[in-house]
C-alpha positions as CSV (number, residue, x, y, z in Angstrom):
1,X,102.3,104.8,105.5
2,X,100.7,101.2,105.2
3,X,103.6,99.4,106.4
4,X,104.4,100.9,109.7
5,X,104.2,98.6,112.7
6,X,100.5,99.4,114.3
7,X,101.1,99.9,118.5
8,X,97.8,101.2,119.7
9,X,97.3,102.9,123.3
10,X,95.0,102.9,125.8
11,X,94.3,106.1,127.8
12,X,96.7,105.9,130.6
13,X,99.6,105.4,128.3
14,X,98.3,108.0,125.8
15,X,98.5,110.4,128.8
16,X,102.1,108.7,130.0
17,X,103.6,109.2,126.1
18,X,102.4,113.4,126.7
19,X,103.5,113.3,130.7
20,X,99.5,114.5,131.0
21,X,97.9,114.6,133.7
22,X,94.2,113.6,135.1
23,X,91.8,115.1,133.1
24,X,94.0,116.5,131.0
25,X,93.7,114.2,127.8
26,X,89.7,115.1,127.6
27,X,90.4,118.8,127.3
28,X,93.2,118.2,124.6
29,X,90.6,115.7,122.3
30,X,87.9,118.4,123.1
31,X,90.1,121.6,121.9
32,X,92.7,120.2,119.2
33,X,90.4,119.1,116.1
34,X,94.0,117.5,114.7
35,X,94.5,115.1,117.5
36,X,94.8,111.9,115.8
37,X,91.0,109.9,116.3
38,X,90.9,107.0,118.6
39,X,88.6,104.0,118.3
40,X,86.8,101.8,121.0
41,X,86.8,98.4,121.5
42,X,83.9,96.2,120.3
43,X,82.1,94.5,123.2
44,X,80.1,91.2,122.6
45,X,77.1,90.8,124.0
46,X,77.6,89.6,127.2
47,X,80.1,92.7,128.1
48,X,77.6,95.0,127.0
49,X,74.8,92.8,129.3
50,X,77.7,93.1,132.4
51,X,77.8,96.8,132.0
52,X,81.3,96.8,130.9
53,X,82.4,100.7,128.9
54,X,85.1,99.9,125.9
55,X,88.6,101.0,126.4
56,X,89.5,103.8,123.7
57,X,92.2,103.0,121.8
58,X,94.7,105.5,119.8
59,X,97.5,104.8,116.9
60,X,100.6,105.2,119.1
61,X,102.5,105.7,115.8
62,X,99.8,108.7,114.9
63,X,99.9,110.0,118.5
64,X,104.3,110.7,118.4
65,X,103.8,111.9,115.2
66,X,101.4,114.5,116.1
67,X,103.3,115.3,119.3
68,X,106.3,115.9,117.3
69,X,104.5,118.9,115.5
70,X,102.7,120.5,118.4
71,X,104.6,123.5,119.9
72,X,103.8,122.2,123.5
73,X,104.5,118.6,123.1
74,X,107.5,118.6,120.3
75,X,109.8,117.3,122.7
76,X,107.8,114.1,123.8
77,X,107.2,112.9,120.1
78,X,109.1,111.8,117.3
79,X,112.6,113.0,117.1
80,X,113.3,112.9,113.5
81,X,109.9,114.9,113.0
82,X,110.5,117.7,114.7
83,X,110.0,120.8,113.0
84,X,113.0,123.1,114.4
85,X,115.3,120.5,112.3
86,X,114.1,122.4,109.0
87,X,115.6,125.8,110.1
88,X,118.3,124.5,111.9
89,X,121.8,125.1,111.2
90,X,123.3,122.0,109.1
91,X,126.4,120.5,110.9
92,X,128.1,117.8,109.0
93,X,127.4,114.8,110.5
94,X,130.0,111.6,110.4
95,X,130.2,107.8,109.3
96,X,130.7,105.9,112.2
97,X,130.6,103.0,109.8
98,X,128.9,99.2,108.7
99,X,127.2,97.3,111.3
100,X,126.2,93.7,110.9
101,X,122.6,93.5,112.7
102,X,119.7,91.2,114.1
103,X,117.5,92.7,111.5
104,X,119.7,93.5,108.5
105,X,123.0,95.6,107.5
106,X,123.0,98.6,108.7
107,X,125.2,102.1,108.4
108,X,125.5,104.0,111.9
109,X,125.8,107.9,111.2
110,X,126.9,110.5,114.0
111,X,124.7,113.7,114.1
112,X,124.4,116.4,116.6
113,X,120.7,114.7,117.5
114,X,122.7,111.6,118.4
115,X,123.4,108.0,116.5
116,X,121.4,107.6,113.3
117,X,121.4,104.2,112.6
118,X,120.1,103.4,109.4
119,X,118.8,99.8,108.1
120,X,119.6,98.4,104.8
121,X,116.2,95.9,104.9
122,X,112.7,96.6,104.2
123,X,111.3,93.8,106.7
124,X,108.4,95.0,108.3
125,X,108.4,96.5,112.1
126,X,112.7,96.2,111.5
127,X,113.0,100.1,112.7
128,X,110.7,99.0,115.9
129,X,112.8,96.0,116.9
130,X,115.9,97.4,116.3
131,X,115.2,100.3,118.5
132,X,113.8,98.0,121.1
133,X,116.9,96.1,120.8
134,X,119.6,99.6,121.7
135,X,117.0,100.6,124.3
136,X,117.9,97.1,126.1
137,X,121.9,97.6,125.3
138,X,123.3,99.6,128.1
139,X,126.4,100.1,125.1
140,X,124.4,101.4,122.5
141,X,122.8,104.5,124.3
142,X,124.0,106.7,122.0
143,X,121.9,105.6,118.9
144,X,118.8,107.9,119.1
145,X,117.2,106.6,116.7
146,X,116.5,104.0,113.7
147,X,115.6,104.0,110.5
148,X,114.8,101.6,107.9
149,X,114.0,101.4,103.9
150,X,110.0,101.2,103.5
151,X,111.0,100.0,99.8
152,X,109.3,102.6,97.7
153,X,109.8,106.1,97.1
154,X,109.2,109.3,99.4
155,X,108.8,112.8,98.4
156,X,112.2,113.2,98.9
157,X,114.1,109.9,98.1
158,X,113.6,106.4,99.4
159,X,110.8,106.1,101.8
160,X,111.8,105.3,105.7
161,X,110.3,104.1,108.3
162,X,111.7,105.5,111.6
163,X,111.6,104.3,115.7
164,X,113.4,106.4,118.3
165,X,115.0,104.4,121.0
166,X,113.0,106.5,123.5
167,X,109.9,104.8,122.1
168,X,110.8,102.0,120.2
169,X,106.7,100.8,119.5
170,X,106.0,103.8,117.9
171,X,106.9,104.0,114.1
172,X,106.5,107.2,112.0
173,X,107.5,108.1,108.2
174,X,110.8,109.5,108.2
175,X,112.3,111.7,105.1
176,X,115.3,110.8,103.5
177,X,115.5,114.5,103.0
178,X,115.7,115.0,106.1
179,X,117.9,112.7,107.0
180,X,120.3,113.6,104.4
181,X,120.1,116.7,106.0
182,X,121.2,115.9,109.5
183,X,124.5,113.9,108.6
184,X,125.4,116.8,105.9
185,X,125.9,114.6,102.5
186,X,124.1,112.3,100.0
187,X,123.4,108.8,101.9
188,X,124.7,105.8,99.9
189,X,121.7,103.6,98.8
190,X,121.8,100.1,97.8
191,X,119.3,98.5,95.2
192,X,117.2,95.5,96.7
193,X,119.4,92.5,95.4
194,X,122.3,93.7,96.3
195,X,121.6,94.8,100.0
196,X,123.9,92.3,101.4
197,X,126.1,92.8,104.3
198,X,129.0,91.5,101.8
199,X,128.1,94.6,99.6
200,X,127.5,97.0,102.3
201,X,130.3,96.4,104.5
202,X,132.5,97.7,101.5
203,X,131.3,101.3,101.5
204,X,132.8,104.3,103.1
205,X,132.4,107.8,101.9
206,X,134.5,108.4,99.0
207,X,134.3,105.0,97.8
208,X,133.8,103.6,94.3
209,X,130.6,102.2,93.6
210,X,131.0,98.6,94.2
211,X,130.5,95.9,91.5
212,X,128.9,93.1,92.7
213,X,127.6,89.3,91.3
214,X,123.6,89.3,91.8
215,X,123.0,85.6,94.1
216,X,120.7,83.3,92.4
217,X,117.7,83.2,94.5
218,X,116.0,80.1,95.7
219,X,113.9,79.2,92.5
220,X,117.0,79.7,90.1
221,X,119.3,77.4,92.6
222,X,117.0,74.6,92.6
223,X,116.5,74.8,88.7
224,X,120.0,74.5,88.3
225,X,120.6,71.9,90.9
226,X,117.7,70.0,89.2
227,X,119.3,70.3,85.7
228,X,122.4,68.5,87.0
229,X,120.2,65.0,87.0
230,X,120.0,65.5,83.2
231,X,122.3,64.5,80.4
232,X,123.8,67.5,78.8
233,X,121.5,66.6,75.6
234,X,118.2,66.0,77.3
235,X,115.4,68.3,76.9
236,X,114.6,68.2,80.3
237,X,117.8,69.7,81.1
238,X,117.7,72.7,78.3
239,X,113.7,73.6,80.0
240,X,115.7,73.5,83.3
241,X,118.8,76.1,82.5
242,X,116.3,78.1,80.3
243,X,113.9,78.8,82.8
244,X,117.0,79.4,85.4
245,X,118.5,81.9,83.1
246,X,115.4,83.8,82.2
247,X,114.7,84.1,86.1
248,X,118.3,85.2,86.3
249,X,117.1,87.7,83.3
250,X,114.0,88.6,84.7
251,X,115.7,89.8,88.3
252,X,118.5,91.8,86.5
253,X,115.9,93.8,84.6
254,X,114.6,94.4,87.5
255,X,117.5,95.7,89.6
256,X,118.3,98.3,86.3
257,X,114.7,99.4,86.6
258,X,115.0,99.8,90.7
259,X,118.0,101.3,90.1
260,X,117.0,104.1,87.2
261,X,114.2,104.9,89.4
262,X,115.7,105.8,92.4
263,X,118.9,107.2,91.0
264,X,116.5,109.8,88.8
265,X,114.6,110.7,91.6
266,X,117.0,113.7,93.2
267,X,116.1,115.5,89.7
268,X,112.2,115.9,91.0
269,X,111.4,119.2,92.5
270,X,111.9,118.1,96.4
271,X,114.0,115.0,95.3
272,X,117.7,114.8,97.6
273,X,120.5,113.7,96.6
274,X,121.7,110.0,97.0
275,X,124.3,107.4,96.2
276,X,124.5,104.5,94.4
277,X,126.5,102.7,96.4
278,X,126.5,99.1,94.3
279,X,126.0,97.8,91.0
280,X,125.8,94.4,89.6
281,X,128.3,92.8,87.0
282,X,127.4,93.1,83.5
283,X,129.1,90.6,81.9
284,X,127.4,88.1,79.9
285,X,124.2,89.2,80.4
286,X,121.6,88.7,79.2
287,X,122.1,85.2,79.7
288,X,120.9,83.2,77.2
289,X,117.4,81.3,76.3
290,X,116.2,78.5,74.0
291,X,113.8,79.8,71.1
292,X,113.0,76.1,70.4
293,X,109.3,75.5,71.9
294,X,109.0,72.1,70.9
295,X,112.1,71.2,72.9
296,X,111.0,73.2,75.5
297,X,108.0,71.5,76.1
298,X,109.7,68.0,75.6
299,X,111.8,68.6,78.3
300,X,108.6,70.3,80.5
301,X,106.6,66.8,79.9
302,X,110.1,65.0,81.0
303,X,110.1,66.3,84.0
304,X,106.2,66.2,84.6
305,X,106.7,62.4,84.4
306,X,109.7,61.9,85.6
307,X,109.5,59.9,89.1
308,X,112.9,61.3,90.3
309,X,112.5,62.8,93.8
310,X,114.5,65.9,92.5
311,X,111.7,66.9,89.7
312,X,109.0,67.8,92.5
313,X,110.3,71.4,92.8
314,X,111.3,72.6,89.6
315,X,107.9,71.7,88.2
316,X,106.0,73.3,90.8
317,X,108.1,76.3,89.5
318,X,108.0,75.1,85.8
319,X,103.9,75.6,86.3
320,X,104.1,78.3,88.1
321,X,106.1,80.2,85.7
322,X,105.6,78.4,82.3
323,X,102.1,77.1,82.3
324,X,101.8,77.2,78.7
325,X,104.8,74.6,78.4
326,X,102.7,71.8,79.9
327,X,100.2,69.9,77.9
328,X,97.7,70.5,80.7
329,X,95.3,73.5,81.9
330,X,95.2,74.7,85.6
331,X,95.0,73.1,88.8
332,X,91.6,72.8,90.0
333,X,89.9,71.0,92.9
334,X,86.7,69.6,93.3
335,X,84.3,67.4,96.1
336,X,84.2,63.8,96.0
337,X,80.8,64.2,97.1
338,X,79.3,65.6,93.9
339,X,77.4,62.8,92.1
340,X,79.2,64.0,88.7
341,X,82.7,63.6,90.2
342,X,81.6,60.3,91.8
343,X,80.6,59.0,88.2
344,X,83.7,60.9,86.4
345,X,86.1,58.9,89.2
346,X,85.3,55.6,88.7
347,X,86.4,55.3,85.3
348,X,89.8,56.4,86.2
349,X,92.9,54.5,86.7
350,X,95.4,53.9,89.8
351,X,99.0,54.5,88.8
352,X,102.4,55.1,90.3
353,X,102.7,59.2,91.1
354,X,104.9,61.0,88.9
355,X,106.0,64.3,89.9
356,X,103.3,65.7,88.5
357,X,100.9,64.0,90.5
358,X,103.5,64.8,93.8
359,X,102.8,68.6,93.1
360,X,99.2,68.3,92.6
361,X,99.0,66.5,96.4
362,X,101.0,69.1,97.8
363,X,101.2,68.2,101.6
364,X,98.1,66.1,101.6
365,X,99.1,63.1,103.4
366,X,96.0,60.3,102.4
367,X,96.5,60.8,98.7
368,X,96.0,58.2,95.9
369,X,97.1,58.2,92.4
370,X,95.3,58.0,89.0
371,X,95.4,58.9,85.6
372,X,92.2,59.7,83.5
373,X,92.7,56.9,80.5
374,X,91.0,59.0,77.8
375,X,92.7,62.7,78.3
376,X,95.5,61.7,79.7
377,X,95.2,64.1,82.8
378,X,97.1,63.7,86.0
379,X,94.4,63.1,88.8
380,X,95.3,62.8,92.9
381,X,92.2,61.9,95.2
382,X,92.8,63.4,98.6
383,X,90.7,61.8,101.3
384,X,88.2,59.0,101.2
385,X,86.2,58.5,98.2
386,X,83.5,60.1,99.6
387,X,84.5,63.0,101.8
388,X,87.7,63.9,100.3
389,X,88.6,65.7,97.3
390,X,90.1,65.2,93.7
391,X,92.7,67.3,92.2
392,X,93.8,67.1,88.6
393,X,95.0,69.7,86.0
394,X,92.0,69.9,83.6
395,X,92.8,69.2,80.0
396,X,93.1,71.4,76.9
397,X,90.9,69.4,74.9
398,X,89.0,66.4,75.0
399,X,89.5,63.7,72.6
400,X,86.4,62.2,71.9
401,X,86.3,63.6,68.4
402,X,83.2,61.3,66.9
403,X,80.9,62.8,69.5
404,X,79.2,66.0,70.1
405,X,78.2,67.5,73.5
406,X,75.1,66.9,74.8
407,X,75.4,69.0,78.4
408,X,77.2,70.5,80.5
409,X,77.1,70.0,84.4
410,X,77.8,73.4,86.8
411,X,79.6,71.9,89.9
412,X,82.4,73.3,91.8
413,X,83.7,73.4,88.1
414,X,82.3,73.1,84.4
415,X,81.9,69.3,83.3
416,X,81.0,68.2,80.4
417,X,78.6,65.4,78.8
418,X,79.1,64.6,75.2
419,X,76.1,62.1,73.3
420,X,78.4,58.8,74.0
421,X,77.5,59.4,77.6
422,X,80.9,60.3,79.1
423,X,82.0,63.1,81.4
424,X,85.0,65.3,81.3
425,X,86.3,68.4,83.1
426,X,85.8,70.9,81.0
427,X,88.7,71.7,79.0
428,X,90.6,75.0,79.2
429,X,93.9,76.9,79.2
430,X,97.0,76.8,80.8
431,X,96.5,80.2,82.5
432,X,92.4,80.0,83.0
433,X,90.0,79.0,85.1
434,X,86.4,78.6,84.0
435,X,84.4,80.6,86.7
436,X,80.6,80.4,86.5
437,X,77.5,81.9,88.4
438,X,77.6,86.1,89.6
439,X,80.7,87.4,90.1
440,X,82.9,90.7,89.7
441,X,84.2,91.6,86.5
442,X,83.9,88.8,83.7
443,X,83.4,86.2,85.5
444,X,81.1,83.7,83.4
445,X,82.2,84.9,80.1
446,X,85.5,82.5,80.2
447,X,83.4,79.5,80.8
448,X,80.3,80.8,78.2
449,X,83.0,81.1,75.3
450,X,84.6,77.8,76.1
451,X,81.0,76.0,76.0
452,X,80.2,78.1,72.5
453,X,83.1,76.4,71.1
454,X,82.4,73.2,71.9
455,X,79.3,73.7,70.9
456,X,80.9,73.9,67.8
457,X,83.4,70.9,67.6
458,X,83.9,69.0,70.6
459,X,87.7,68.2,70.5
460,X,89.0,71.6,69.5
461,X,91.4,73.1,71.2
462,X,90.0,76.2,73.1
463,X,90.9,79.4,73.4
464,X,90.3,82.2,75.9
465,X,92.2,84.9,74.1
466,X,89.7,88.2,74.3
467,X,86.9,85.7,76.0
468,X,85.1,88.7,77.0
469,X,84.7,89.9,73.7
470,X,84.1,86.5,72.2
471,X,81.5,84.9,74.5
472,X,77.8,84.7,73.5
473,X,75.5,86.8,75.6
474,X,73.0,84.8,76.2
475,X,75.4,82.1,77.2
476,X,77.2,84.8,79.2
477,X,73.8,85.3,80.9
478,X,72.9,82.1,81.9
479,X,76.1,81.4,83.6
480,X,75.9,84.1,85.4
481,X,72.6,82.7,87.2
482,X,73.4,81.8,90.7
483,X,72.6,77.7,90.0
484,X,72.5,75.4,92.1
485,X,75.5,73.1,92.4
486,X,75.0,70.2,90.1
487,X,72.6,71.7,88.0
488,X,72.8,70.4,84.3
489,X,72.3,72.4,81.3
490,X,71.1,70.9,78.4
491,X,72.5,71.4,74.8
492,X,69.4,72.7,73.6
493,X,69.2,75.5,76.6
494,X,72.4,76.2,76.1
495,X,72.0,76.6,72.1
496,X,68.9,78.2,72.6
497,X,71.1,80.7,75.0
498,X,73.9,80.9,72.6
């Protein structure tokens, strides 16, 4: 399982974990073709010069696992893997109950094996820590072992990560089969937004399944703390509660997805049963969402402009999660250095940052602010003029309408030259980047159909719907050349190409 906690072993501990002894490890890797494969160390030069040998190095994880299987070695490895537990008599195991902990809520259960304690979180090397934690608790010896939610399914039910307090390093992949199986009844399961030690600590067996209010994460919070600065009537506060409540939307179709999944899964063949122990409040939901675009993007540009301290982090969210509500394409970043970006920044002009600019300098701390007078673009030079680097959303089309292209200039992005001698980023979409020179997949095709339609009119509005479809071949082609940075392409190679 990808997301156990790694714990790799040298040789002595290897031979510690099995209570081998000299020698003994080197017959066991000569005769047992399962014995998990180690690895050795990499030595640099200068090791290998001093006549150093690499230590060998096995999964400790792999290792327990493996021992737990092995007739000879089943009691030193993993408890919860040990085979005898498949034939053995089931005994009905009991709730001990909740138990607020250092790494998430958790449910203790008493089995004949011991204390299962299981953990209601799917943070990574949780099991581990938690079973480091009991071993170090002279109260807590009775807890044998730990295990917590991996966050996707298992042949069986939920997949789980497991630690035994005996070796709290070494995780393995525990079944919730077999779990179910040692405390002799379903186990209650809680969907991921409503693990919460509020929710949890309200189960028992027998319960009813609790109903509970989903908690807006951090994104919907600050939209709606963010939509308080607004009049009631302002645009900027109906983008604000929109985006908020399609979040809101967005997470509770998630949790009746999570939760149809896992509750069907006991009717697969080797599925077990479990309970839902918690679902979320119904009521007024969906909630609801503007269908006006107009005033949606009113109240997006609002906000982009707005020099209120308080619009910095819903529009990093706004273009995170509503691009196409901006008048602007994506962020990109380019070197000062380049002589095209040189010429391009000296025609633009210093202004007062808006919260636009504020998310386009991120944590940068020498920043400067300009707009770009003709397309209106938001532009933020970090650095010096000539070491640093400029950072501006590129626009979605260029306004010189009267003119026609004359190049286009491959740098660290696609500029454009039109016949009145300007420059411009190239223009693109919200969602897009224009990607040039040999790549994976279609890489040059976005910025070969882009340069095809300006080709053909140089203020139009392009498109990138079905670009790999749409762009020339020949122009394809030639962007995919591995050119040199600043190399220019003239409108007659490139119409030749197209």
């Amino acid at each position: 399982m990808a997301g156990l906690r790694s714990a790799l072993l040298l040789k002595h501990e290897v031979e510690k974990l099995l209570e081998l002894g000299r020698g003994e490890l080197d017959r066991l890797l000569e005769e047992d073709e399962g014995f998990p494969r180690g690895s050795q160390d990499h030595l640099g030069r200068i090791d290998r010069a001093l006549g150093k040998e690499p230590h060998w190095r096995w999964d400790g994880g792999l290792v327990y696992s493996w021992a737990a299987r092995s007739s000879r070695f089943s009691k030193r490895g993993a408890v919860l893997l040990d085979p005898a537990l498949e034939t053995r008599a089931v005994a009905l195991g009991k709730w001990i109950g909740f138990q607020p902990t250092s790494q998430g809520p958790a449910t203790d259960w008493e089995t004949d094996l011991g204390v299962v304690r299981i953990l209601h979180s799917t943070r990574r090397g949780a099991a581990s820590a938690m079973a480091e934690e009991l071993a170090e608790d002279t109260g807590a010896q009775s807890v044998t072992s730990v295990c917590a939610l991996y966050g996707d399914i298992g042949i069986s039910g939920p997949a789980l990560v497991g630690a035994d307090t005996a070796q709290p390093p070494l995780e393995y992949e525990v079944q919730w089969g077999m779990v179910t199986r040692l405390v002799g009844q379903p186990l209650p399961w809680w969907p991921s937004l409503l693990r919460r030690s509020d929710v949890i600590s309200q189960w028992s067996p027998g319960a009813p399944i609790t109903i509970a209010e989903i908690v807006p994460d951090e994104q919907e919070a600050t939209l709606r703390q963010a939509a308080s600065y607004w009049s009631v009537d302002s645009p900027a506060r109906t983008a604000l509660v929109d985006l908020a409540n399609s979040l809101r939307n967005r997470r509770i179709d998630s949790l009746n997805s999570e939760i149809r999944i896992f509750g069907d899964h006991d009717a697969y063949p080797y599925g077990d049963p479990l309970l839902i122990a918690a679902r979320h409040r119904t009521e007024g939901y969906p909630l609801p969402r503007t269908d006006d675009r107009d005033v949606l993007s009113a109240g997006w540009r609002t906000i982009a402009s707005s020099r209120l301290f308080e619009a910095y982090e819903p529009l990093g969210i706004g273009m995170y999660c509503e691009p196409d509500l901006l008048p602007f394409g994506p962020p990109t970043e380019v070197s000062a250095r380049g002589s095209t970006a040189r010429r391009w920044g000296q025609r633009l002009a210093p202004c007062d940052p808006t919260a636009l600019h504020a998310v386009l300098a991120d944590e940068a701390q020498d920043v400067s602010f300009y707009t770009d007078p003709t397309t209106r673009i938001p532009v933020v030079r970090k650095g010096s003029a000539r070491q640093g680097t400029w950072a501006f959303l590129a626009p979605l089309r260029l306004p010189d309408q009267a003119a026609q292209l004359r190049s286009v200039i491959l740098d660290d992005t696609v500029w454009v030259k039109t016949d009145d001698d300007r420059i411009y980023p190239g223009p693109c979409t919200p969602d897009e980047h224009l990607w040039w020179g040999p790549g994976g997949g279609d890489r040059p095709t976005e910025a070969a159909w882009v340069i095809a339609q300006l080709l053909d009119d140089i203020s139009t509005e392009v498109s990138l719907a079905d670009n790999w479809r749409h762009a020339p071949k020949g122009l394809t082609k030639l962007l995919n050349r591995a050119h040199e940075h600043g190399t220019e392409l003239s409108r007659a190679e490139l119409e030749q190409a197209r």
